[in-house]
FIDOFI-629134 format. One record per residue: x, y, z of N, C-alpha, C in turn; residue number from 1. Coordinates in steps of 0.2 Angstrom, whole numbers, m for minus. Layout:
<nodes>
<node n_u="X" n_v="Y" n_w="Z" ca_u="X" ca_v="Y" ca_w="Z" c_u="X" c_v="Y" c_w="Z" num="NUM"/>
...
</nodes>
This chain:
<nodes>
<node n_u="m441" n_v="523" n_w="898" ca_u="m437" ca_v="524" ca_w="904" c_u="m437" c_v="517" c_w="908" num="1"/>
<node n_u="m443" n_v="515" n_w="906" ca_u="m442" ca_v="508" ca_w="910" c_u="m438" c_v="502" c_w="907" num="2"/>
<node n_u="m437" n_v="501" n_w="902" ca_u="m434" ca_v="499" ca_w="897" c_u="m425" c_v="498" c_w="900" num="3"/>
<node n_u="m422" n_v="506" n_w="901" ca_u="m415" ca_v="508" ca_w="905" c_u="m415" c_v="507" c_w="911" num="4"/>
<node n_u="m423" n_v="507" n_w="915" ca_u="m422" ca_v="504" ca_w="922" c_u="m421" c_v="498" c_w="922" num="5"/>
<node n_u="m427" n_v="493" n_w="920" ca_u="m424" ca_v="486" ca_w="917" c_u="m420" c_v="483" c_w="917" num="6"/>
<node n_u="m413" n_v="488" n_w="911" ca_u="m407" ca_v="486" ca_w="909" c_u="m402" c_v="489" c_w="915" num="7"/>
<node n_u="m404" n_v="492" n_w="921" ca_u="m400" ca_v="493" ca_w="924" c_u="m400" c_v="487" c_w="931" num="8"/>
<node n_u="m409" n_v="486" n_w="933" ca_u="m408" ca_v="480" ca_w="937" c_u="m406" c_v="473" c_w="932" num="9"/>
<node n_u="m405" n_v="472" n_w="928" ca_u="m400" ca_v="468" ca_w="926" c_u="m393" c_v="468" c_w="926" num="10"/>
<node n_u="m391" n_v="474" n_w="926" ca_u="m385" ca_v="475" ca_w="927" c_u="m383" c_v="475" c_w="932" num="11"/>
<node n_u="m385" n_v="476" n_w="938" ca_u="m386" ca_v="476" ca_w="945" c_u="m384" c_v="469" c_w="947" num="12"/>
<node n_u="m391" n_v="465" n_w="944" ca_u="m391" ca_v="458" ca_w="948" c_u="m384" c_v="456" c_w="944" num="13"/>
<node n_u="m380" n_v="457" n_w="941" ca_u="m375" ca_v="451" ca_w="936" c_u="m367" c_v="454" c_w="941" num="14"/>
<node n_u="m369" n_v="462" n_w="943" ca_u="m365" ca_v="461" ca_w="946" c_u="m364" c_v="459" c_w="953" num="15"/>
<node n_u="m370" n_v="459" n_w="957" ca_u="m371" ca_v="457" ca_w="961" c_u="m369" c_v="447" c_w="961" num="16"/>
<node n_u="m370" n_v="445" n_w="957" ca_u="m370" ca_v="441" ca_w="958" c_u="m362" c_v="438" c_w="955" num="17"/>
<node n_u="m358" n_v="442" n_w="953" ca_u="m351" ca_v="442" ca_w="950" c_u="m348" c_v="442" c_w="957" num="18"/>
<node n_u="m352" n_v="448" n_w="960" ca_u="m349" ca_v="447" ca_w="967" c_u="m349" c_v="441" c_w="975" num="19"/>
<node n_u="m356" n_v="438" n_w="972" ca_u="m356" ca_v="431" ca_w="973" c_u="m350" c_v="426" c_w="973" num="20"/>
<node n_u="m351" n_v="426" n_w="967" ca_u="m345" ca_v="421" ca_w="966" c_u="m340" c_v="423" c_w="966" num="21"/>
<node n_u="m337" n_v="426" n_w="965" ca_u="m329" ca_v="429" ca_w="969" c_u="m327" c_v="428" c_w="975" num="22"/>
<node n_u="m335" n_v="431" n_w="980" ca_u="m333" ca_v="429" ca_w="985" c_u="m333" c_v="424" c_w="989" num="23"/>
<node n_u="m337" n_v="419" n_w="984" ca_u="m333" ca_v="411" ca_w="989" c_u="m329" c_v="407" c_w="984" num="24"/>
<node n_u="m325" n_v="410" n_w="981" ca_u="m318" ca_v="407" ca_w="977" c_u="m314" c_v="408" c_w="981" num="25"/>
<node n_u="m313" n_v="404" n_w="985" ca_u="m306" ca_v="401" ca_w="989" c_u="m302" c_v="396" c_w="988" num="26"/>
<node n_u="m295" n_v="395" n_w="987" ca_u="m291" ca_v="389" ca_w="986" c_u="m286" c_v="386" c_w="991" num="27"/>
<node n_u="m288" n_v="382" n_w="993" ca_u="m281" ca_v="378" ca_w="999" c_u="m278" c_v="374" c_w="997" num="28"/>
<node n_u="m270" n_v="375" n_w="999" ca_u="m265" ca_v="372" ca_w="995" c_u="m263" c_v="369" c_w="1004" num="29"/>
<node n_u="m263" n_v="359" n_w="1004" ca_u="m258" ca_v="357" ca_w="1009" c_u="m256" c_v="351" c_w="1007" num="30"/>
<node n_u="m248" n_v="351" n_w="1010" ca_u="m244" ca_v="346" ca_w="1010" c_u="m245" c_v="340" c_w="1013" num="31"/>
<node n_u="m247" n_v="338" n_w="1017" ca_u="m249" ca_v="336" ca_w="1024" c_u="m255" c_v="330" c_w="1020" num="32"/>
<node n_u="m254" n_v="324" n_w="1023" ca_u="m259" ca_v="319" ca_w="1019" c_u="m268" c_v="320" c_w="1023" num="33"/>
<node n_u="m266" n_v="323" n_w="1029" ca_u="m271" ca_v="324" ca_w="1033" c_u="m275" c_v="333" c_w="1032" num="34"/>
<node n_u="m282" n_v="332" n_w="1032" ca_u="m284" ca_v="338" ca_w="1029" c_u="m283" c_v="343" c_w="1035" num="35"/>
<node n_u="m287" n_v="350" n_w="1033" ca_u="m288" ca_v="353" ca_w="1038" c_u="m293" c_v="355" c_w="1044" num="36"/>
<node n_u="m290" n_v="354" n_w="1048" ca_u="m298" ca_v="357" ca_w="1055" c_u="m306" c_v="357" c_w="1053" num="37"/>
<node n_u="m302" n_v="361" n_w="1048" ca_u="m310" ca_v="363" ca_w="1045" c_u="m314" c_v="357" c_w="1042" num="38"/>
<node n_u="m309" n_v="356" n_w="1037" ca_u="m311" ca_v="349" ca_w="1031" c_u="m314" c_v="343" c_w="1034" num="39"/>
<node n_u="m310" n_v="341" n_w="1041" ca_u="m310" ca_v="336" ca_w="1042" c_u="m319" c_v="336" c_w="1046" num="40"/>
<node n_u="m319" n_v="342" n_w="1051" ca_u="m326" ca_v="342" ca_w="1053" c_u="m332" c_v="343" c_w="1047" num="41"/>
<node n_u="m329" n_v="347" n_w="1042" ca_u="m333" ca_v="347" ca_w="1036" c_u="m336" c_v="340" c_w="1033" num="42"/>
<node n_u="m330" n_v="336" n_w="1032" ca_u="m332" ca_v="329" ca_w="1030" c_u="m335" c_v="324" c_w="1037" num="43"/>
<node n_u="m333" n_v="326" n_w="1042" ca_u="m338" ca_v="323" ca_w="1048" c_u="m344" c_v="323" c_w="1047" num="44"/>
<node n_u="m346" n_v="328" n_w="1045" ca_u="m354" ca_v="331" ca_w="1045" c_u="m358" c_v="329" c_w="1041" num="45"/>
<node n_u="m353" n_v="328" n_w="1033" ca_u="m355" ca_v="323" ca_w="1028" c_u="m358" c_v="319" c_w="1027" num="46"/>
<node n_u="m350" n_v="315" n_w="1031" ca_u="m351" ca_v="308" ca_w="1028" c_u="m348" c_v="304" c_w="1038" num="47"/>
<node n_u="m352" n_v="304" n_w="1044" ca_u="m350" ca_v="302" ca_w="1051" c_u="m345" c_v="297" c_w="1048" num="48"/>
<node n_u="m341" n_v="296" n_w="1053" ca_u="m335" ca_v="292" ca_w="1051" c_u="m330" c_v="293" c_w="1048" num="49"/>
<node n_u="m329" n_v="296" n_w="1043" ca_u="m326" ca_v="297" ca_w="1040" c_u="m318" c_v="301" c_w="1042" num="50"/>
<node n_u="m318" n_v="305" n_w="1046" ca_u="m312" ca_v="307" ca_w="1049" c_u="m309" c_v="300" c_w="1053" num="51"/>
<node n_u="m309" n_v="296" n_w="1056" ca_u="m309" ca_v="290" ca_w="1056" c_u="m304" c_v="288" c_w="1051" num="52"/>
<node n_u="m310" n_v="285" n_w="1046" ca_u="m305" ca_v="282" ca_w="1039" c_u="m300" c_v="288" c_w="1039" num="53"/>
<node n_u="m300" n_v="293" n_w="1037" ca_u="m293" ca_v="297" ca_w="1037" c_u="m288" c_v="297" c_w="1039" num="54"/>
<node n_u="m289" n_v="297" n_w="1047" ca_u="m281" ca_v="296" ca_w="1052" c_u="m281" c_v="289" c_w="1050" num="55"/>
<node n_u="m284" n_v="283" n_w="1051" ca_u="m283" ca_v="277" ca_w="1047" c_u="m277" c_v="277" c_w="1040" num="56"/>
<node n_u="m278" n_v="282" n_w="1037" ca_u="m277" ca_v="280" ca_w="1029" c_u="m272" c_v="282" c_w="1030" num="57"/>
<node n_u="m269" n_v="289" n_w="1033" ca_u="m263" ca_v="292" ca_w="1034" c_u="m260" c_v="289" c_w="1038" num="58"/>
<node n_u="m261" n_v="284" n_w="1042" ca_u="m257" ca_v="281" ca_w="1048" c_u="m255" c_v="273" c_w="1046" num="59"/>
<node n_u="m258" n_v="271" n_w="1041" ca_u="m256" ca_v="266" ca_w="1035" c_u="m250" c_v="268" c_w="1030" num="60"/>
<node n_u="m253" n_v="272" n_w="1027" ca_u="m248" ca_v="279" ca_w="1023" c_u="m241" c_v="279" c_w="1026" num="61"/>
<node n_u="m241" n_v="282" n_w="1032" ca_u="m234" ca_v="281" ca_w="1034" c_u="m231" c_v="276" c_w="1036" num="62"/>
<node n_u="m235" n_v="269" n_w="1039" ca_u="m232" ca_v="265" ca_w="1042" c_u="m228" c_v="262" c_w="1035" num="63"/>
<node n_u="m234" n_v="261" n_w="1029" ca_u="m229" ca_v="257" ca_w="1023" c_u="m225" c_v="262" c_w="1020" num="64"/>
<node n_u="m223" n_v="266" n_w="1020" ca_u="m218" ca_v="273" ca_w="1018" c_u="m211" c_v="271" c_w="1022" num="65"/>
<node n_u="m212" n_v="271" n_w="1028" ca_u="m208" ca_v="269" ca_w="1033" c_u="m204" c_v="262" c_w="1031" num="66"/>
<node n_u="m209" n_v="258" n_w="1031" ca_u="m206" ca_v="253" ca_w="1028" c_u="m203" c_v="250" c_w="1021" num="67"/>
<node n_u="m205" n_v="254" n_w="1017" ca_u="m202" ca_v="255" ca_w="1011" c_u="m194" c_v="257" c_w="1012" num="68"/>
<node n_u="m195" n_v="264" n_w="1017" ca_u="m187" ca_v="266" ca_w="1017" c_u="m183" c_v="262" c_w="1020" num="69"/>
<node n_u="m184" n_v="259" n_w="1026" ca_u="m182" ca_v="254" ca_w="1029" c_u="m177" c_v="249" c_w="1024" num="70"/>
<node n_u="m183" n_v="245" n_w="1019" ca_u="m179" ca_v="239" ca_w="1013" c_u="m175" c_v="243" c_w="1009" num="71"/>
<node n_u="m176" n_v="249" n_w="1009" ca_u="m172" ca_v="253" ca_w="1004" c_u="m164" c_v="253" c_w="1008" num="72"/>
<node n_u="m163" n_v="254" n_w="1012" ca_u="m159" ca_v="257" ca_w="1017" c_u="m157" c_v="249" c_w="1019" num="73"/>
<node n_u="m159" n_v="245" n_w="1019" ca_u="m156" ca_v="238" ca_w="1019" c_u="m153" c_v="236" c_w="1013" num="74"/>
<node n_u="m157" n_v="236" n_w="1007" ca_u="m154" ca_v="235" ca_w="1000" c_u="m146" c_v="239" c_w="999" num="75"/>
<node n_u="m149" n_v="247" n_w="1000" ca_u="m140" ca_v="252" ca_w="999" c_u="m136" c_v="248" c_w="1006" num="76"/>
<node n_u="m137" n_v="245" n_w="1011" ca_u="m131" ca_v="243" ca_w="1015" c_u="m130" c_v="237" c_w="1013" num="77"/>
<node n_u="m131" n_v="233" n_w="1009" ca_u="m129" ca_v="223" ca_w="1007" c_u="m127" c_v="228" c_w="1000" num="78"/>
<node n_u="m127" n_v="234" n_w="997" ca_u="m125" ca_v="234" ca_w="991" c_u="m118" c_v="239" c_w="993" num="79"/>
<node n_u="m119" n_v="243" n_w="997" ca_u="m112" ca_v="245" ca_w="1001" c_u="m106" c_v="237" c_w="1004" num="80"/>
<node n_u="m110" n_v="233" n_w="1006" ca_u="m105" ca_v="229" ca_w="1007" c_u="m102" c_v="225" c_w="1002" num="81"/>
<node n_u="m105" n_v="223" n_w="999" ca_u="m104" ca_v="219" ca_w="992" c_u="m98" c_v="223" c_w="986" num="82"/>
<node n_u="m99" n_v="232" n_w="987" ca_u="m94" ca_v="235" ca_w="983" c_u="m88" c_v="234" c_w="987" num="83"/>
<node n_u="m87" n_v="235" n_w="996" ca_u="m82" ca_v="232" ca_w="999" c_u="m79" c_v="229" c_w="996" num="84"/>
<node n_u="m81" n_v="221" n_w="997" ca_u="m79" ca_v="216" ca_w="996" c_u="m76" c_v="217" c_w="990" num="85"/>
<node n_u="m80" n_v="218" n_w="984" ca_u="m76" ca_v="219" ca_w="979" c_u="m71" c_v="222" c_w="979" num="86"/>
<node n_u="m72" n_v="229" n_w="980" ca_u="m65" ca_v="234" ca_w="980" c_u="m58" c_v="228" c_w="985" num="87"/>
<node n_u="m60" n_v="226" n_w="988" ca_u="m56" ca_v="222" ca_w="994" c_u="m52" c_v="216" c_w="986" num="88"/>
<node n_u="m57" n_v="212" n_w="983" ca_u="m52" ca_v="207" ca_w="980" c_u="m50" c_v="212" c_w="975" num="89"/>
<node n_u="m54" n_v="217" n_w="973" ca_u="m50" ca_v="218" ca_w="965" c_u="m41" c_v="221" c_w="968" num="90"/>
<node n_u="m41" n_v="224" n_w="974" ca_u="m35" ca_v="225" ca_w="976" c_u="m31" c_v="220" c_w="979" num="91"/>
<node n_u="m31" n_v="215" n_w="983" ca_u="m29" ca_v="209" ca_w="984" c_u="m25" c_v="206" c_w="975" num="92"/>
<node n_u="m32" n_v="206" n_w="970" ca_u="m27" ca_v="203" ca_w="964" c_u="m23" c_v="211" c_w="961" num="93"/>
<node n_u="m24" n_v="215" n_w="962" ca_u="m20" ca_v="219" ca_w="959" c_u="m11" c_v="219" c_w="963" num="94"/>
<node n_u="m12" n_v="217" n_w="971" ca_u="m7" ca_v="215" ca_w="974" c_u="m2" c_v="209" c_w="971" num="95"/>
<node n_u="m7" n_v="204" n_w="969" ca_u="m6" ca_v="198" ca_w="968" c_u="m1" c_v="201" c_w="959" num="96"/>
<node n_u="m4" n_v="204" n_w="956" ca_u="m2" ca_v="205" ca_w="950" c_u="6" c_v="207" c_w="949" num="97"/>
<node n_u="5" n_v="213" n_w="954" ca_u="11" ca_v="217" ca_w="954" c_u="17" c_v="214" c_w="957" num="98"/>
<node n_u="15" n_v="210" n_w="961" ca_u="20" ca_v="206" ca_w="963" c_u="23" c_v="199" c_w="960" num="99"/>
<node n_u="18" n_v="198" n_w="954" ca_u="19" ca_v="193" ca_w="949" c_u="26" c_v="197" c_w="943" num="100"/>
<node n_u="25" n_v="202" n_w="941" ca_u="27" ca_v="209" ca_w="938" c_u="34" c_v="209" c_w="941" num="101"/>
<node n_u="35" n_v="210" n_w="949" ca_u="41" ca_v="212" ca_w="952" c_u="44" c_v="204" c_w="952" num="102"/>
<node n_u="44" n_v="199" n_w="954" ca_u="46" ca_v="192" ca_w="953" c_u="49" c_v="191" c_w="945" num="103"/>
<node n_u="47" n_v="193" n_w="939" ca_u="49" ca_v="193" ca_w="934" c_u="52" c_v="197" c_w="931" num="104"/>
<node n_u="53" n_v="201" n_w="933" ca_u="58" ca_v="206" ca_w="933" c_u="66" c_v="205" c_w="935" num="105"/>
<node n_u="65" n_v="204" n_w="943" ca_u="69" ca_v="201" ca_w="945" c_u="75" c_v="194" c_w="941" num="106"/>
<node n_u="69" n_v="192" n_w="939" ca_u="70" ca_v="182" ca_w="936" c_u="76" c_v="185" c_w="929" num="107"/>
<node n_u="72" n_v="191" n_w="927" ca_u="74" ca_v="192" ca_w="919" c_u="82" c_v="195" c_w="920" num="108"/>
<node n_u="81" n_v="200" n_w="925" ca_u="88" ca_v="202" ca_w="929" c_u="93" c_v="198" c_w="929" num="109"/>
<node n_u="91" n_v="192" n_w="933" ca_u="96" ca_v="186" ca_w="935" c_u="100" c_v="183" c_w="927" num="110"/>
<node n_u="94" n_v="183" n_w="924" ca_u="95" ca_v="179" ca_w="918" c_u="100" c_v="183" c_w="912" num="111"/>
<node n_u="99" n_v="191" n_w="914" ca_u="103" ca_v="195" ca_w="909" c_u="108" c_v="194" c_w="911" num="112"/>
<node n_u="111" n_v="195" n_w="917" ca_u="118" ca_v="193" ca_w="921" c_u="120" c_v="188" c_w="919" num="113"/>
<node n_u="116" n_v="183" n_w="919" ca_u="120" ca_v="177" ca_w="918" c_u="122" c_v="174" c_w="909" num="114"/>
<node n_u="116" n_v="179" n_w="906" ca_u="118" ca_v="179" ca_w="901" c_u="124" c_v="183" c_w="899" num="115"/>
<node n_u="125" n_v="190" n_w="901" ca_u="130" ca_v="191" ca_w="900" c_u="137" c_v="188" c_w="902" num="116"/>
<node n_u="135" n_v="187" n_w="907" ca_u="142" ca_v="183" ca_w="908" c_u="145" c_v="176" c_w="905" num="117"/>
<node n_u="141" n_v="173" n_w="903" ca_u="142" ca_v="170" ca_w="896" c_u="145" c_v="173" c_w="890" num="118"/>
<node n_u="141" n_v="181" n_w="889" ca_u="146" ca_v="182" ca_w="883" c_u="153" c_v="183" c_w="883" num="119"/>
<node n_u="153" n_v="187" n_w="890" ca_u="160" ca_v="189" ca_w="892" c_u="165" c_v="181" c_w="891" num="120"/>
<node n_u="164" n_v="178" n_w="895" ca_u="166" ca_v="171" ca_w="895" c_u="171" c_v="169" c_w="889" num="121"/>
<node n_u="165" n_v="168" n_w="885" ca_u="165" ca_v="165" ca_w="878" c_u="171" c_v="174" c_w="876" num="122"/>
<node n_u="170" n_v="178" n_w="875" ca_u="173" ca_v="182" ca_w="873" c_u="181" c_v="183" c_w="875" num="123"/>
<node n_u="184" n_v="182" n_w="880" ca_u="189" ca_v="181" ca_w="882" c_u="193" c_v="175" c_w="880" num="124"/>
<node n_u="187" n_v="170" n_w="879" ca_u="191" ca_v="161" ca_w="877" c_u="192" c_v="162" c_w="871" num="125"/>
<node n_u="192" n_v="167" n_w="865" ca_u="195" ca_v="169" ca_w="860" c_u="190" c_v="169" c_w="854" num="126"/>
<node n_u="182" n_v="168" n_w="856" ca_u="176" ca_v="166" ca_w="855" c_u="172" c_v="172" c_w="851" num="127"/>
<node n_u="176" n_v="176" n_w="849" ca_u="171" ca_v="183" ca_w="849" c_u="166" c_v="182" c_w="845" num="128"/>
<node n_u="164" n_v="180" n_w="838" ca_u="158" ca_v="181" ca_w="834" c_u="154" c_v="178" c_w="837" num="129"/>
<node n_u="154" n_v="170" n_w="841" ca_u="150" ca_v="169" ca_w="844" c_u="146" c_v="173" c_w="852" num="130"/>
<node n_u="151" n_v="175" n_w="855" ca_u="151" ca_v="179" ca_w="861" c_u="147" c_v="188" c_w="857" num="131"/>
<node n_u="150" n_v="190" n_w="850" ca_u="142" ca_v="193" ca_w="847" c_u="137" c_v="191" c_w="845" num="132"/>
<node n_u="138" n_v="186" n_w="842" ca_u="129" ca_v="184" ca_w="839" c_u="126" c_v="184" c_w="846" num="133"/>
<node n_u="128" n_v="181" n_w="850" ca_u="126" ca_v="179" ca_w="857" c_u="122" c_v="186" c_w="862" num="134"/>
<node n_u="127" n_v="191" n_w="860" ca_u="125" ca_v="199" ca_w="862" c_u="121" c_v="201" c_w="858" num="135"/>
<node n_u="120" n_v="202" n_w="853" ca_u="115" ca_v="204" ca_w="848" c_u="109" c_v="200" c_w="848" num="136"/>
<node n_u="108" n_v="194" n_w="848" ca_u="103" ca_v="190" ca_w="850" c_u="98" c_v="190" c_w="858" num="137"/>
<node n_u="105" n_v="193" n_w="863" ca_u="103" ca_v="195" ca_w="868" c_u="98" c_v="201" c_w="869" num="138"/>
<node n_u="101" n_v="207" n_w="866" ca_u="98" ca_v="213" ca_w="864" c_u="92" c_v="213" c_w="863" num="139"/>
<node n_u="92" n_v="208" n_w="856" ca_u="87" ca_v="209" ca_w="851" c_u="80" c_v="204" c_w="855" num="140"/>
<node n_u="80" n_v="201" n_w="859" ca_u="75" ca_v="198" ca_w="863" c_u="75" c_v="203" c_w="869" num="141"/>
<node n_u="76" n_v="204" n_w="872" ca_u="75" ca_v="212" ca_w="876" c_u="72" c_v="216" c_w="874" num="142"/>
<node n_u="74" n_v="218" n_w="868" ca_u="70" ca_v="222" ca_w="864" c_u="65" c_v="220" c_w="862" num="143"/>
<node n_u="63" n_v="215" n_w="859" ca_u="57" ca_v="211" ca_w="857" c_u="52" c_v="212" c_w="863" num="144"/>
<node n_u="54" n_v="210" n_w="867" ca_u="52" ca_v="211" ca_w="876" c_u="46" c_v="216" c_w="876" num="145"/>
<node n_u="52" n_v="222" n_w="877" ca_u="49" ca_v="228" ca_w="879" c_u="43" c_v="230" c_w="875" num="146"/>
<node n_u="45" n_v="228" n_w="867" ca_u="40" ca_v="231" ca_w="861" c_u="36" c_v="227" c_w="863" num="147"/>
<node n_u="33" n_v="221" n_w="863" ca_u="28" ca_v="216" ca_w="866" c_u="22" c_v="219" c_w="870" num="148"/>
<node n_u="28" n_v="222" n_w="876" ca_u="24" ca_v="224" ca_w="883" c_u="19" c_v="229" c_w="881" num="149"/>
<node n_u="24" n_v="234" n_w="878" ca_u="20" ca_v="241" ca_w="876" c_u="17" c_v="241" c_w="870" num="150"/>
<node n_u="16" n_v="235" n_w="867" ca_u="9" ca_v="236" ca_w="861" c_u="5" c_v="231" c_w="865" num="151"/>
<node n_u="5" n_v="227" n_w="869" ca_u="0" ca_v="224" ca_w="873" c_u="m5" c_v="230" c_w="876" num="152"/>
<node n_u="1" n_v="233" n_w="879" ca_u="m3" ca_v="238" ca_w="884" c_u="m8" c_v="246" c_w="880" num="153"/>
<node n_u="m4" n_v="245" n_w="875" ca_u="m7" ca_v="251" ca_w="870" c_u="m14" c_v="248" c_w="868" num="154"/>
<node n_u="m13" n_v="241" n_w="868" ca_u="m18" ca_v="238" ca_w="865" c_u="m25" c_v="238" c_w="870" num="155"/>
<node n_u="m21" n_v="236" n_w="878" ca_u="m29" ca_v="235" ca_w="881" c_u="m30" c_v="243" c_w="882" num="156"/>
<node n_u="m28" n_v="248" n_w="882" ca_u="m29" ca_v="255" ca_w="883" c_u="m34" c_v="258" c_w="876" num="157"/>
<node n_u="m34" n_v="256" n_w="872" ca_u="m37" ca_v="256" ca_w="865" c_u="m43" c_v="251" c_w="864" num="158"/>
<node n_u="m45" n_v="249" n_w="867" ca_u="m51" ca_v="242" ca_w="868" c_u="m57" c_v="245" c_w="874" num="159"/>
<node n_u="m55" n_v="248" n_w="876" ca_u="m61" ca_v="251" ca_w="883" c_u="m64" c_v="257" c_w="877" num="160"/>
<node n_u="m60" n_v="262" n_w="873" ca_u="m63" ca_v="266" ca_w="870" c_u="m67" c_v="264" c_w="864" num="161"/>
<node n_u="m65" n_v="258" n_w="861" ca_u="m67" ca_v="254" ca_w="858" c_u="m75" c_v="254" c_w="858" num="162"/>
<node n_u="m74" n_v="250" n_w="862" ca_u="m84" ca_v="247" ca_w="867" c_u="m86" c_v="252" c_w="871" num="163"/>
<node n_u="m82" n_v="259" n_w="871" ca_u="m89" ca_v="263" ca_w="872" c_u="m91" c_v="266" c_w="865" num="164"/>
<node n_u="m88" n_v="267" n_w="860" ca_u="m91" ca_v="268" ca_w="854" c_u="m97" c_v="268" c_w="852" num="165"/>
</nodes>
């Protein structure tokens, strides 16, 4: 019998002592650099001084935290300005372009008018083979023109997919 009693004040104390420890497992979760009420007089009691260093360390903490976003937010505004700036000339030259574009257009206009009225010219003055090769060679450089432009442009439109390959 005492053998069972034995194995039961064993059993007892293990769970009494299960009980123990269970009962001061407690977990604190905080976000806050600064501890809690508790903690902090906890650590007073410690280590004197010590809450001290803490509001110090947190108030260091934030001051270079604040500072950091500070340069950051001056960095994104000199990088806000600079894309300005840019966006501002790459449109200025794309102005520039397109008005190089409408000027040559125009030029080529004048210059078909004038060529044609050459042919006609010549073709009235009794001139006709000359007044056709003149119209055929006319044509055929116009045409050359066009074909030109639009395999240039097929070209740079095929080179961006290119280099991202």
């Amino acid at each position: 019998m005492s053998n069972q009693s034995s194995g039961n004040d064993l059993s007892d104390q293990i769970k009494q002592q299960h009980r123990l420890l269970l009962s001061h497992h407690s977990v604190t979760q905080s976000s806050s650099p600064i501890p809690s009420a508790q903690e902090i007089e906890y650590y007073e009691r410690a280590f004197p001084g010590s809450a001290e260093r803490i509001f110090s360390m947190a108030e260091r903490e934030q001051a270079h935290r604040h500072e950091r976003e500070k340069e950051q937010q001056e960095i994104n505004t000199r990088a806000m300005i600079v894309n300005m700036e840019t966006a501002g000339a790459n449109a200025r030259a794309q102005d520039a372009a397109n008005g190089e574009i409408r000027r040559g257009q125009w030029m080529a206009f004048i210059l078909s008018l004038g060529y044609l009225a050459a042919t006609v010219y010549l073709a009235t003055e009794g001139m006709e083979i000359v007044a056709s090769a003149m119209t055929l060679g006319g044509v055929a450089a116009i045409a050359a023109v066009f074909i030109r432009t639009r395999s240039h442009a097929a070209h740079k439109e095929s080179k961006p997919k290119e280099e991202s390959e």
